[in-house]
mmCIF file as Biopython writes it, N, C-alpha, C and O atoms, coordinates in Angstrom:
data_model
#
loop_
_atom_site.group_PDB
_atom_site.id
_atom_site.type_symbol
_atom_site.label_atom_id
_atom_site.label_alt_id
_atom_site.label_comp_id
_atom_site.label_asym_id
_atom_site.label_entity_id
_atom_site.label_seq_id
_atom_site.pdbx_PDB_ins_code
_atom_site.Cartn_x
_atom_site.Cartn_y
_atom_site.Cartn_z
_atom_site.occupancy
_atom_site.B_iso_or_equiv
_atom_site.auth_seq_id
_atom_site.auth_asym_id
_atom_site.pdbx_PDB_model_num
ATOM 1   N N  . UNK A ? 1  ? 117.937 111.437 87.461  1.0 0.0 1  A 1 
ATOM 2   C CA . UNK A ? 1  ? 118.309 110.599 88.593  1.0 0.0 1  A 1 
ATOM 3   C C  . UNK A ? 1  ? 117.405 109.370 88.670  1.0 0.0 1  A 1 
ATOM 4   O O  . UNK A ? 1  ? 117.825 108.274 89.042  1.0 0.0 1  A 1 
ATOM 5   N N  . UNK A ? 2  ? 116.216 109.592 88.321  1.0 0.0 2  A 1 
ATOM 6   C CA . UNK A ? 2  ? 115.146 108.473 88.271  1.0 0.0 2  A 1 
ATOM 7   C C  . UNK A ? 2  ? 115.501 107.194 87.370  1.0 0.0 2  A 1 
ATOM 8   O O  . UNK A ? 2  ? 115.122 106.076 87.720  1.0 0.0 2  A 1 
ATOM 9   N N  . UNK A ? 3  ? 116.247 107.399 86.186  1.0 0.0 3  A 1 
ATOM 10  C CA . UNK A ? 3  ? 116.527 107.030 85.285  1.0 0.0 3  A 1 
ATOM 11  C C  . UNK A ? 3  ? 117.651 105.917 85.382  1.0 0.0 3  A 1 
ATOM 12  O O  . UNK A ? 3  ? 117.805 104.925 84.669  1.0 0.0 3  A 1 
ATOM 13  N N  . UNK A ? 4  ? 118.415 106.371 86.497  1.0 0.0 4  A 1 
ATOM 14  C CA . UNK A ? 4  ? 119.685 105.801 86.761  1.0 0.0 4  A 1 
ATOM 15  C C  . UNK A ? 4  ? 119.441 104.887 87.987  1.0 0.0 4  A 1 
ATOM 16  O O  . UNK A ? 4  ? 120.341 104.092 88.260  1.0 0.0 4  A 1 
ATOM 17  N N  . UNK A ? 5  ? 118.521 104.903 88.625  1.0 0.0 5  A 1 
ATOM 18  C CA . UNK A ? 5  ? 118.229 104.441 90.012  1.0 0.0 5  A 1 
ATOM 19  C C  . UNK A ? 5  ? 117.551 103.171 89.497  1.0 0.0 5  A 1 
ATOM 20  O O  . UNK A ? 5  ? 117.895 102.092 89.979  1.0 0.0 5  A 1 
ATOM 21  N N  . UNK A ? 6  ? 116.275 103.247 88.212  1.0 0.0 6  A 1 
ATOM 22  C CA . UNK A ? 6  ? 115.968 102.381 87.616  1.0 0.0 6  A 1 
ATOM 23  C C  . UNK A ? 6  ? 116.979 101.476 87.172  1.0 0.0 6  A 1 
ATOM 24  O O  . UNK A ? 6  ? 116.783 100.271 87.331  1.0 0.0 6  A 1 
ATOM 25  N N  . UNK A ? 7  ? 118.228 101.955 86.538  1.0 0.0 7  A 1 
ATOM 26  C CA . UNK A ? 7  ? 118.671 100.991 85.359  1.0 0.0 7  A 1 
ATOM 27  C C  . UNK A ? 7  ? 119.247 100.379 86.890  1.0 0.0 7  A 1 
ATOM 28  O O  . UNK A ? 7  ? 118.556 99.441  87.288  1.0 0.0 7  A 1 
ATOM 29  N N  . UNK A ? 8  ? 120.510 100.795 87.900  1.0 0.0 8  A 1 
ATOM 30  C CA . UNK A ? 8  ? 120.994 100.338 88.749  1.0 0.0 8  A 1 
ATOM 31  C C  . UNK A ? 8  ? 120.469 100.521 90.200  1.0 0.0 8  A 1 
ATOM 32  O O  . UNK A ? 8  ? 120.750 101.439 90.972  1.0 0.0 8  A 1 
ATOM 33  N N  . UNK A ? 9  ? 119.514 99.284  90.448  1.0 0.0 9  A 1 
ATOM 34  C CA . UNK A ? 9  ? 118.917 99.576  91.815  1.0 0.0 9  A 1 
ATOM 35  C C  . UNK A ? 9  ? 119.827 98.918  93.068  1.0 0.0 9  A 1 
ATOM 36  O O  . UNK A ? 9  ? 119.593 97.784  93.486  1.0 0.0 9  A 1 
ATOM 37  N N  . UNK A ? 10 ? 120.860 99.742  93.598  1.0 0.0 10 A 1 
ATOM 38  C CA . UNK A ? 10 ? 121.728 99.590  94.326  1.0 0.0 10 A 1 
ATOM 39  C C  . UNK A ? 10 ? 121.203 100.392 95.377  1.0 0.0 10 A 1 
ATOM 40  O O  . UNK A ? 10 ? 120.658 101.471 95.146  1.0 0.0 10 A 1 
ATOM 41  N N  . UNK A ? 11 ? 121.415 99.659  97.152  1.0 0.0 11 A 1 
ATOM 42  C CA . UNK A ? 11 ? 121.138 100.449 97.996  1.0 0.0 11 A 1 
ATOM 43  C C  . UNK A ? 11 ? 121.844 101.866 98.180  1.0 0.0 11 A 1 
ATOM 44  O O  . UNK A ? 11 ? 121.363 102.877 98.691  1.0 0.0 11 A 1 
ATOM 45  N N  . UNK A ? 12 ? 123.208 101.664 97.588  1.0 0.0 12 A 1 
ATOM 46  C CA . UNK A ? 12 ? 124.117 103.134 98.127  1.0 0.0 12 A 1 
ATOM 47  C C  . UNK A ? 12 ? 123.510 103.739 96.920  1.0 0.0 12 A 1 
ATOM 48  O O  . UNK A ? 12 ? 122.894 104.597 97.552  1.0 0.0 12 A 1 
ATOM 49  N N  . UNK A ? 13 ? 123.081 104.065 95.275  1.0 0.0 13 A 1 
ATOM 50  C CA . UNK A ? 13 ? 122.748 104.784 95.054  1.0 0.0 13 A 1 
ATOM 51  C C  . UNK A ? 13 ? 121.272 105.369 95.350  1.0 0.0 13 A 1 
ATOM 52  O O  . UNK A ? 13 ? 121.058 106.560 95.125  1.0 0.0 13 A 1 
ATOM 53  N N  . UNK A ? 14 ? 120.210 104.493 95.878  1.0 0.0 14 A 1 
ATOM 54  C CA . UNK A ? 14 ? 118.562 104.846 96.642  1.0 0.0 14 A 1 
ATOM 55  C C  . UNK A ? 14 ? 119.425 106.125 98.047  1.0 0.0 14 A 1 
ATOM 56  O O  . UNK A ? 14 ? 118.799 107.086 98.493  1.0 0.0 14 A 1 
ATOM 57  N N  . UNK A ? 15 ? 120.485 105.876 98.360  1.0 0.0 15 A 1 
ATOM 58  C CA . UNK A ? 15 ? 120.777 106.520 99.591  1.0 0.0 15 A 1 
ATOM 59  C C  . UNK A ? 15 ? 121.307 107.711 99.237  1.0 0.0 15 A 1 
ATOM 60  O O  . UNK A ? 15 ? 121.117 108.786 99.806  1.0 0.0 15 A 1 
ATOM 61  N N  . UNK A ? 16 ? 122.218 107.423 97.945  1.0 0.0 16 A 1 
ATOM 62  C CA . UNK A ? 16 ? 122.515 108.846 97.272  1.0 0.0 16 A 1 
ATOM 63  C C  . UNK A ? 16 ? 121.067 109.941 97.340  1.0 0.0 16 A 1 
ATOM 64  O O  . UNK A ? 16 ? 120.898 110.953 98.020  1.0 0.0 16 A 1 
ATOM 65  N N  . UNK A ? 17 ? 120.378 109.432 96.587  1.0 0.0 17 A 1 
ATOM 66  C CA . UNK A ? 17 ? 119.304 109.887 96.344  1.0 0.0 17 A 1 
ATOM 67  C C  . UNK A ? 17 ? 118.587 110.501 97.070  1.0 0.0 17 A 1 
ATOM 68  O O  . UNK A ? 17 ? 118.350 111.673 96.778  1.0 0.0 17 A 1 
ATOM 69  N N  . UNK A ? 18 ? 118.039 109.951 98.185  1.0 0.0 18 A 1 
ATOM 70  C CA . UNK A ? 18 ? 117.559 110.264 99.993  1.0 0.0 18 A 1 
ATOM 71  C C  . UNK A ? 18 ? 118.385 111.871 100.279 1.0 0.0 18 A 1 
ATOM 72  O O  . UNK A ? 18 ? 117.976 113.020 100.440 1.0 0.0 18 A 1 
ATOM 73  N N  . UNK A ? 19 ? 119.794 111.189 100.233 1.0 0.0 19 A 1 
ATOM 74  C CA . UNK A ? 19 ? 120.214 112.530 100.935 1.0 0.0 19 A 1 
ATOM 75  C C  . UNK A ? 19 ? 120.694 113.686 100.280 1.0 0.0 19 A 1 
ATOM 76  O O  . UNK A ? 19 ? 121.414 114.551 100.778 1.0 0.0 19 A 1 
ATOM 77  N N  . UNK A ? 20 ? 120.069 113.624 98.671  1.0 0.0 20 A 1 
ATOM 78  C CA . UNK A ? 20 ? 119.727 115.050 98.026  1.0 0.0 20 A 1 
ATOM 79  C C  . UNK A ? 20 ? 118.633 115.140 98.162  1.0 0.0 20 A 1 
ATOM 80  O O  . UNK A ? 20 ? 118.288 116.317 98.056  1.0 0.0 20 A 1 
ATOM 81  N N  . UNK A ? 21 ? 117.928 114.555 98.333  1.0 0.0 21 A 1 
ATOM 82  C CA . UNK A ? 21 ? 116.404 114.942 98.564  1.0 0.0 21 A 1 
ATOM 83  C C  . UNK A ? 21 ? 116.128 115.470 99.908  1.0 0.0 21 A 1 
ATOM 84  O O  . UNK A ? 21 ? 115.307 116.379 100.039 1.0 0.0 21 A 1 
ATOM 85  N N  . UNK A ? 22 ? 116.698 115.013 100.837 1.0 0.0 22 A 1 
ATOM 86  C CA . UNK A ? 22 ? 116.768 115.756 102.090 1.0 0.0 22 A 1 
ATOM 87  C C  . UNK A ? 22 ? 116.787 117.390 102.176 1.0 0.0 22 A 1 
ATOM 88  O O  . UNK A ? 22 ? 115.988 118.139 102.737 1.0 0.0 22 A 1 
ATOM 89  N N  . UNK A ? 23 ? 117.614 117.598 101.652 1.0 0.0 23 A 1 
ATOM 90  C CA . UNK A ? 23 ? 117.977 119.048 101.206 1.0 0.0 23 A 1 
ATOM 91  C C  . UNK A ? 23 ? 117.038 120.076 100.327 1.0 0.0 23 A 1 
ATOM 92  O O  . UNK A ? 23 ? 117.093 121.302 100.423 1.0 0.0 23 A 1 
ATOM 93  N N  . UNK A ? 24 ? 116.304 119.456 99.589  1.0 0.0 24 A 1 
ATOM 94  C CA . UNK A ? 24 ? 115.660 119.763 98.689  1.0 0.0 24 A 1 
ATOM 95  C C  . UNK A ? 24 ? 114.158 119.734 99.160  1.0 0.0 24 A 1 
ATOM 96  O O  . UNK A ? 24 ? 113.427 120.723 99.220  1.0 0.0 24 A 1 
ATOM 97  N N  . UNK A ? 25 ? 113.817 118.443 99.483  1.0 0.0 25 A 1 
ATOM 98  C CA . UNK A ? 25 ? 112.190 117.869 99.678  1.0 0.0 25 A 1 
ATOM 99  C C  . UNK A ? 25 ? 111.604 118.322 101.143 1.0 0.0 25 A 1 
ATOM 100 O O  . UNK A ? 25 ? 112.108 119.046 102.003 1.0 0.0 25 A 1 
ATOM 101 N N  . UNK A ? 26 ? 110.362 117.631 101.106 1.0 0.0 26 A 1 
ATOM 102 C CA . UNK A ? 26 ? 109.760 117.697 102.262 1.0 0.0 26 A 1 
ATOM 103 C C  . UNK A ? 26 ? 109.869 116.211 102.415 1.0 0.0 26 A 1 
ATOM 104 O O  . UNK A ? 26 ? 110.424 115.280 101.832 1.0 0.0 26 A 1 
ATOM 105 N N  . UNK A ? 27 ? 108.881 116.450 103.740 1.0 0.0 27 A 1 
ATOM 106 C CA . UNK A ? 27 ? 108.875 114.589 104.562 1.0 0.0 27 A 1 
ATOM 107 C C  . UNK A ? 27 ? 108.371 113.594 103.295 1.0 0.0 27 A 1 
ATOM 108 O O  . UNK A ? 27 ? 108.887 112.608 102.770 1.0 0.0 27 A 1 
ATOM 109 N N  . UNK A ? 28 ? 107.068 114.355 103.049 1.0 0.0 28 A 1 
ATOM 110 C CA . UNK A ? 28 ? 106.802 113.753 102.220 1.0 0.0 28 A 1 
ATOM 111 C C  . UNK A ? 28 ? 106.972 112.731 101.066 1.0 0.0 28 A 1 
ATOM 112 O O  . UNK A ? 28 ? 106.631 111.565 100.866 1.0 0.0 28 A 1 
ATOM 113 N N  . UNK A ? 29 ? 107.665 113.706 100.387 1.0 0.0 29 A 1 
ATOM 114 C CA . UNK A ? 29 ? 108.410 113.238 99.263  1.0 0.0 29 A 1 
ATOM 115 C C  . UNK A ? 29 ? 109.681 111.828 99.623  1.0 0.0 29 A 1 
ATOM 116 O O  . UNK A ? 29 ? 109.922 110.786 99.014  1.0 0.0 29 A 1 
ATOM 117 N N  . UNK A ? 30 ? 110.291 112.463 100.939 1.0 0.0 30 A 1 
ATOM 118 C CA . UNK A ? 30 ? 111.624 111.635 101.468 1.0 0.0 30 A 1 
ATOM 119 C C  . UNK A ? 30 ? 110.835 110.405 101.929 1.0 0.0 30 A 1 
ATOM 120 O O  . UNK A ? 30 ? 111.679 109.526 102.107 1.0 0.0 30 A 1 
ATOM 121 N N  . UNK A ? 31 ? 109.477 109.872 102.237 1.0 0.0 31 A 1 
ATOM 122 C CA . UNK A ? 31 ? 109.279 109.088 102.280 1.0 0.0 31 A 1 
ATOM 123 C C  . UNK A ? 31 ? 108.700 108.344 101.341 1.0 0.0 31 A 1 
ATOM 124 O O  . UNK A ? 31 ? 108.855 107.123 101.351 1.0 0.0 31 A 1 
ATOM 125 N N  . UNK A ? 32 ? 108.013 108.914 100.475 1.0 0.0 32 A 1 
ATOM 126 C CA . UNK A ? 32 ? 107.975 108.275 99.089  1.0 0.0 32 A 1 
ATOM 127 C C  . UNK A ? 32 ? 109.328 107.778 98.114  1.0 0.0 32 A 1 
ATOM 128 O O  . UNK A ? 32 ? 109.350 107.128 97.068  1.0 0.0 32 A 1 
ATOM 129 N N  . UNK A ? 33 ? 110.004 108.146 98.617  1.0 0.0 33 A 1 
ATOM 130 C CA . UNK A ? 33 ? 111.376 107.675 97.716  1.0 0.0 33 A 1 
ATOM 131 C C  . UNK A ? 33 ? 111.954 106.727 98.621  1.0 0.0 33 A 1 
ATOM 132 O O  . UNK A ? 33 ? 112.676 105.895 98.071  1.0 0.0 33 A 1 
ATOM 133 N N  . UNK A ? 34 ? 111.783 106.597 100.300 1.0 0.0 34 A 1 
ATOM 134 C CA . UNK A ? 34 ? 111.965 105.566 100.732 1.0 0.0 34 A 1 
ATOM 135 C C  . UNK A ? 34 ? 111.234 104.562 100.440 1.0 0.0 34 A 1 
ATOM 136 O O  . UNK A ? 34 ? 111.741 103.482 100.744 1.0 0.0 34 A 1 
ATOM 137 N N  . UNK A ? 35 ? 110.394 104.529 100.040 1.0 0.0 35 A 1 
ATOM 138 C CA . UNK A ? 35 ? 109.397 103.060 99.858  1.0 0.0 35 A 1 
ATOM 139 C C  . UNK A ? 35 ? 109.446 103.265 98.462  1.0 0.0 35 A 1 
ATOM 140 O O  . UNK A ? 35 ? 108.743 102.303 98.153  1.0 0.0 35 A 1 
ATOM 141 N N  . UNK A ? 36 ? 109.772 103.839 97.280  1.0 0.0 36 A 1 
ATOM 142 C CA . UNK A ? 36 ? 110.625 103.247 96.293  1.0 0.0 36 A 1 
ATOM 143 C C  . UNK A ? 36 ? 111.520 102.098 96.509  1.0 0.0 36 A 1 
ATOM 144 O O  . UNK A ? 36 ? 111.628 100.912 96.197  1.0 0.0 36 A 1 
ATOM 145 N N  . UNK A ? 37 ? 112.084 102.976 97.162  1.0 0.0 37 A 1 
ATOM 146 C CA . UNK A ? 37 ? 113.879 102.351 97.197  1.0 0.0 37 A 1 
ATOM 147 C C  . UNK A ? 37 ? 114.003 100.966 97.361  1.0 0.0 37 A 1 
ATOM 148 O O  . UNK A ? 37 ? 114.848 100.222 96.864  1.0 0.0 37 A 1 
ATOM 149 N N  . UNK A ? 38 ? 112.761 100.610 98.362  1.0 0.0 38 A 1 
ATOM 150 C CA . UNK A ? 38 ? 112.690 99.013  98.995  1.0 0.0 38 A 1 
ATOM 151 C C  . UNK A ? 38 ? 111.677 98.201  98.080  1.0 0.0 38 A 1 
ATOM 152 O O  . UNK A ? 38 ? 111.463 96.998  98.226  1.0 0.0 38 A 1 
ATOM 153 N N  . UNK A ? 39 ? 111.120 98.952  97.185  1.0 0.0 39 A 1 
ATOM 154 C CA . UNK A ? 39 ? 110.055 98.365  95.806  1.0 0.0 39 A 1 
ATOM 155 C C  . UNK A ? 39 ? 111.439 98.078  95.096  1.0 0.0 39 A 1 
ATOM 156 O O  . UNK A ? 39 ? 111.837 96.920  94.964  1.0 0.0 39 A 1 
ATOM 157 N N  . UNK A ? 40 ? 112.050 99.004  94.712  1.0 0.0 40 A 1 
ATOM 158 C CA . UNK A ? 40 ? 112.771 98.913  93.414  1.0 0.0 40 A 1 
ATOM 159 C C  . UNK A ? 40 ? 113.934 97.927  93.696  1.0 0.0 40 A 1 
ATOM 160 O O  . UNK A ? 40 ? 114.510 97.324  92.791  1.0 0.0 40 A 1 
ATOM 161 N N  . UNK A ? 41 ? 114.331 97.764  95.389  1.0 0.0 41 A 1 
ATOM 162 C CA . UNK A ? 41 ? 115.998 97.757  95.123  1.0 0.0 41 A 1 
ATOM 163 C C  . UNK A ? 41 ? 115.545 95.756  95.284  1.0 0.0 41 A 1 
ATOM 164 O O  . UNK A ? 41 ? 114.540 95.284  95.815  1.0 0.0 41 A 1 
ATOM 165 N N  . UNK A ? 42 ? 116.547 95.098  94.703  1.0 0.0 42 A 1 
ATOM 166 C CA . UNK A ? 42 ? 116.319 93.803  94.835  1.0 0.0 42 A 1 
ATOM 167 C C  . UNK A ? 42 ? 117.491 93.004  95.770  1.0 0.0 42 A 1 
ATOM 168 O O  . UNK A ? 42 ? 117.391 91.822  96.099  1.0 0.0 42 A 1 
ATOM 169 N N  . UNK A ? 43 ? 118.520 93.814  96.097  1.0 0.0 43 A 1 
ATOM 170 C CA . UNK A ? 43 ? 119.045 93.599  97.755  1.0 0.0 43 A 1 
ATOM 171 C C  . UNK A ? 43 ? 119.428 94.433  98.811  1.0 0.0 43 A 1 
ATOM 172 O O  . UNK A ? 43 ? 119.948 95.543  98.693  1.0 0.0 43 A 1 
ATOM 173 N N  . UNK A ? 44 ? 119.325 94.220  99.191  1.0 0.0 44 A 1 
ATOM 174 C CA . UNK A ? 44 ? 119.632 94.855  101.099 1.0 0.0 44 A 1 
ATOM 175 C C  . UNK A ? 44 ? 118.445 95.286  101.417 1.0 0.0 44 A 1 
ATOM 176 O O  . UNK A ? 44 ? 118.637 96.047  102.365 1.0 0.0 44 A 1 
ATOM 177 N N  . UNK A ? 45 ? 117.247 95.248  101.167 1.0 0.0 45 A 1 
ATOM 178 C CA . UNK A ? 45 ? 115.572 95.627  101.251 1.0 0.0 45 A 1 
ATOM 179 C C  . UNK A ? 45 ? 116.101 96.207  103.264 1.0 0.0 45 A 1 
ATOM 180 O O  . UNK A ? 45 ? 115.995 97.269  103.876 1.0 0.0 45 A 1 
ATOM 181 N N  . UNK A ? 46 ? 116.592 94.953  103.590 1.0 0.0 46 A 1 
ATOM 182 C CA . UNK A ? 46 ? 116.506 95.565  105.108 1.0 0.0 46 A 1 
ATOM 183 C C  . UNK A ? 46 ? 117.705 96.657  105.704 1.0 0.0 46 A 1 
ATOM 184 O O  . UNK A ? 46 ? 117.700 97.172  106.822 1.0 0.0 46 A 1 
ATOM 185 N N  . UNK A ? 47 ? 118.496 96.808  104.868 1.0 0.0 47 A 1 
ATOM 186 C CA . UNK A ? 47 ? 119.330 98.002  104.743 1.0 0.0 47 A 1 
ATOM 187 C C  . UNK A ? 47 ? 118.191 99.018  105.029 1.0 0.0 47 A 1 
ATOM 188 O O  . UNK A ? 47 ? 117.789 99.461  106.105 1.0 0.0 47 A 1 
ATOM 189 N N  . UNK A ? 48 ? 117.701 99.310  103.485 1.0 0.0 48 A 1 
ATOM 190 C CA . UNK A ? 48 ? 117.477 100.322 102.987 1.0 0.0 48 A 1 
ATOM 191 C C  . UNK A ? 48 ? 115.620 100.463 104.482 1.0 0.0 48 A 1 
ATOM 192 O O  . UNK A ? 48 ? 115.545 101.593 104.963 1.0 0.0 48 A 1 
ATOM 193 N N  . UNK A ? 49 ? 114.872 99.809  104.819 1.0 0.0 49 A 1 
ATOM 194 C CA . UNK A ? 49 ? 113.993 99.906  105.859 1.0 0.0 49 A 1 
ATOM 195 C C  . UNK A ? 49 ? 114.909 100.164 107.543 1.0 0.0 49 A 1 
ATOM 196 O O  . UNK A ? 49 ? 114.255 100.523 108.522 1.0 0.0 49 A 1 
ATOM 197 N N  . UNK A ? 50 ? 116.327 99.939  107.636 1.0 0.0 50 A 1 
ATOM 198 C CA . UNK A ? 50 ? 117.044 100.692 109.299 1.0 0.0 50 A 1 
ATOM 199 C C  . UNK A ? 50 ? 116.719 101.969 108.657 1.0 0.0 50 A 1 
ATOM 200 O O  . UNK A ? 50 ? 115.646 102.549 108.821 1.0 0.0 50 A 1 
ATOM 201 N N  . UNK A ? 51 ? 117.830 102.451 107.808 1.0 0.0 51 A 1 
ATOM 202 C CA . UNK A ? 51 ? 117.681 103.448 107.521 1.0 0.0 51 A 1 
ATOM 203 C C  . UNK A ? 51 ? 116.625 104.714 107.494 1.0 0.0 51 A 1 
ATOM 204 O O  . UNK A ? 51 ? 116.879 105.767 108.079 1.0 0.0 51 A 1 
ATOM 205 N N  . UNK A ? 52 ? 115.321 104.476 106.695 1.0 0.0 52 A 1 
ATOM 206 C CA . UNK A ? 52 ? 114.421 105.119 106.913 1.0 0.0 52 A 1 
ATOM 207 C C  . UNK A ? 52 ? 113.629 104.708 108.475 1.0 0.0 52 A 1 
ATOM 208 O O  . UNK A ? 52 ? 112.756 105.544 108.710 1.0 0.0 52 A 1 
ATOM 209 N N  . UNK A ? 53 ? 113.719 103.757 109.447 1.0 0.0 53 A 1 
ATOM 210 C CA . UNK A ? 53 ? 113.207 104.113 110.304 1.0 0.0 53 A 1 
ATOM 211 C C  . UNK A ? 53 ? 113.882 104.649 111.168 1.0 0.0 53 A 1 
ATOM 212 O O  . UNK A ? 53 ? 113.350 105.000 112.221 1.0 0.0 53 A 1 
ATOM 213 N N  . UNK A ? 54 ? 115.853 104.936 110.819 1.0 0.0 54 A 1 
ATOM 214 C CA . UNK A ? 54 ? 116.129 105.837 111.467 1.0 0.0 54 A 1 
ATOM 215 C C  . UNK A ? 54 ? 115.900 106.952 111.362 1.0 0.0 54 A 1 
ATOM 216 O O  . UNK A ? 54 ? 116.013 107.610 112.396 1.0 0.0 54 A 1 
ATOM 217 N N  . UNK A ? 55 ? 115.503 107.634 110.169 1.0 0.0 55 A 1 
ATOM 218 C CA . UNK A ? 55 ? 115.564 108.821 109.688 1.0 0.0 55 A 1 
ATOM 219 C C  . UNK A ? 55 ? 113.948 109.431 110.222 1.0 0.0 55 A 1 
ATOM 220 O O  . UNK A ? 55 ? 113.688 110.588 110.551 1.0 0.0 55 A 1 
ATOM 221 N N  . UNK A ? 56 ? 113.238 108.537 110.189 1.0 0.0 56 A 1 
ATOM 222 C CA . UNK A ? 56 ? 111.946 108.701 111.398 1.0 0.0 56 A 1 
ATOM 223 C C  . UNK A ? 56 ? 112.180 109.000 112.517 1.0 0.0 56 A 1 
ATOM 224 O O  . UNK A ? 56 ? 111.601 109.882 113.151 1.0 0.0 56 A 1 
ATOM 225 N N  . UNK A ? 57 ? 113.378 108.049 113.039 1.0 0.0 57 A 1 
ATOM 226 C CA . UNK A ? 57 ? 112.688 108.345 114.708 1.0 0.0 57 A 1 
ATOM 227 C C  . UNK A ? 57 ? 113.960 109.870 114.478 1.0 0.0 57 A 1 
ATOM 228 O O  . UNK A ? 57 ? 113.703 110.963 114.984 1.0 0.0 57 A 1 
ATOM 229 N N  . UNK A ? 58 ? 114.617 109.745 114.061 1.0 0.0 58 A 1 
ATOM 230 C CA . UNK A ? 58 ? 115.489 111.519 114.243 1.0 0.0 58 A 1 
ATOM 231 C C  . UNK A ? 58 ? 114.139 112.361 113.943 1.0 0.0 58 A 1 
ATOM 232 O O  . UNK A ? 58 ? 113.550 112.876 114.894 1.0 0.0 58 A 1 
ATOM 233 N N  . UNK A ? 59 ? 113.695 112.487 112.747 1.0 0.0 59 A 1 
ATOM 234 C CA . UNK A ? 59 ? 112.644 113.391 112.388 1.0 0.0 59 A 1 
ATOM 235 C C  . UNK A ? 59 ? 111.418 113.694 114.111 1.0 0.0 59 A 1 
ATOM 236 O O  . UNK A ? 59 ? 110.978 114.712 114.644 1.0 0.0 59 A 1 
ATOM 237 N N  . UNK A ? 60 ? 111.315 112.430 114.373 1.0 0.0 60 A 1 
ATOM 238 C CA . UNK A ? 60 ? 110.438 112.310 115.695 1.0 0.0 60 A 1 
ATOM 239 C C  . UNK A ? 60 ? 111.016 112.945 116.952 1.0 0.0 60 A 1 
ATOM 240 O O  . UNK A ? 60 ? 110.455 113.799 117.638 1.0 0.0 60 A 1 
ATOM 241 N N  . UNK A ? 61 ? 112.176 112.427 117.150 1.0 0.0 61 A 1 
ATOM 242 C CA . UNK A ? 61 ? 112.537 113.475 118.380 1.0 0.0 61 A 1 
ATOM 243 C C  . UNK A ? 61 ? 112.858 114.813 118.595 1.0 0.0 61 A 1 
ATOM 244 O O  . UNK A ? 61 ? 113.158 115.392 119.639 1.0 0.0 61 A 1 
ATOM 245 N N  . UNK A ? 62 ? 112.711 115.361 117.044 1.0 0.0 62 A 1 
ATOM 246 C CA . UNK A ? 62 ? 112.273 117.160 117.793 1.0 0.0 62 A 1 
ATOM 247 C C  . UNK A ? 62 ? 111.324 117.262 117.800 1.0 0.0 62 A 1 
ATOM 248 O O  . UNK A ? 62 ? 111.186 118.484 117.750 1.0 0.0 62 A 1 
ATOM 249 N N  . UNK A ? 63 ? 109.846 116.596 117.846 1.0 0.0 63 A 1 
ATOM 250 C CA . UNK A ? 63 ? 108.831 116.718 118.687 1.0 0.0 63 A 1 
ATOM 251 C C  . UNK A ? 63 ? 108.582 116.444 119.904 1.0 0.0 63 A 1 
ATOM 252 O O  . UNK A ? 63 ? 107.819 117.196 120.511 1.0 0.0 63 A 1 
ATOM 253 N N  . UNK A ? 64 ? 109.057 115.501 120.457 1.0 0.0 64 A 1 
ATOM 254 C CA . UNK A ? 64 ? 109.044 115.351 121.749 1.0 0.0 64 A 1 
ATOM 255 C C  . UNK A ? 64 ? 110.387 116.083 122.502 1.0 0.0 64 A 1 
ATOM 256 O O  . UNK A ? 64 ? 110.516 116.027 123.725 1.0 0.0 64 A 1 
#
C-alpha cells in the first residue's frame, strides 16, 4: 500500500488508507499516516488537514 500511495499521491487514496488503518492501528500510527498524507500529497493539503482534525475532535469527544 505504501508503494502505491508513493507512486499516486492522491487525497482519496491517503483516505483509503486512513480508513484501513483505522481498523487495524492505533492513534498513533493513524496520525502518523495523517501527516504523511499532507507531506506526500501535492494537492488538497487542506482536504487532507479537515479531515484529520475531524477525526481528532471525534476521537476527543469520548473523553469529555
Amino acid at each position: 500500500m505504501n508503494d502505491l500511495i508513493r507512486i499516486e499521491s492522491t487525497p482519496d487514496n491517503w483516505l483509503v488508507y486512513i480508513s484501513y488503518v483505522k481498523y487495524f492501528g492505533d492513534q498513533t500510527s493513524i496520525r502518523k499516516i495523517f501527516k504523511r498524507s499532507i507531506e506526500y500529497c501535492k494537492t488538497e493539503k487542506r482536504m487532507l488537514s479537515v479531515k484529520w482534525i475531524e477525526w481528532e475532535s471525534m476521537y476527543l469527544i469520548y473523553f469529555f
